[in-house]
C-alpha positions, 0 to 999 in steps of 0.5 A: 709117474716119473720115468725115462722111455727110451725106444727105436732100438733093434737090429741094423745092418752094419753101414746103417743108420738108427734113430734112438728116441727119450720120452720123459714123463713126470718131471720138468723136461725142459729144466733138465739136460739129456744125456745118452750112454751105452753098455755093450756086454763085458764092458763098461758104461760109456757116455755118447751124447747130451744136449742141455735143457734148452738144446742150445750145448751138444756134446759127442764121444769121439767114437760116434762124433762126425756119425752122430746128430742129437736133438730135442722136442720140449714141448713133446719131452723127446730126445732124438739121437741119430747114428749113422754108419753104425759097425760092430762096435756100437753093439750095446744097451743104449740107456737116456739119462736126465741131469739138472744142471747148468751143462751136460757131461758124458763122463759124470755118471752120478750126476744123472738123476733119473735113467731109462730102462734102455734099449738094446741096438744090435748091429750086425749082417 
């Protein structure tokens, strides 16, 4: 069955760190970019960060750039995204979403063909 399985949110004290991981199950990993997203409650989507199918391109929203390291495994279908010094403001629903396509994008939502469920990553003391 084709699906995403994101895991390894949870609660974090502010200042901490977190590693999000994205298992795919059922398609061709490799031949797909990975990208992540995040929604916090009264807000709207927001792209965070993608990697392409090869990891060759990253790309990072300003809001977690310099805080932030993505990577994949292609041969155990994973995607790694690390934030570290989180606050507040990363409070949200945290979804990975797959993309076939020559480079990924965090603003082209439609262009994401397959989606995780999500996971919530709370930060707080």
């Amino acid at each position: 069955q084709l699906q995403l399985v994101e895991s390894g949110g949870g609660l974090v004290q502010p200042g901490g760190s977190l590693r999000l991981s994205c298992t795919g199950y059922g398609f061709t990993f490799d031949k797909y970019n990975i990208g992540w997203f995040r929604q916090a409650p009264g807000k709207e989507r927001e792209g965070v960060s993608c990697i392409t199918s090869t990891g060759a391109n990253v790309n990072f929203a300003a809001s977690v750039k310099g805080r932030s390291t993505i990577s994949r495994d292609n041969y155990r279908k994973t995607v790694s995204l690390q934030i570290h010094r989180l606050n507040p403001e990363d409070t949200a629903v945290y979804y990975c979403a797959a993309d076939y396509g020559s480079s990924c994008s965090l603003e082209e939502f439609d262009g994401y063909t397959y989606w995780g469920q999500g996971t919530q990553v709370t930060v707080s003391s």
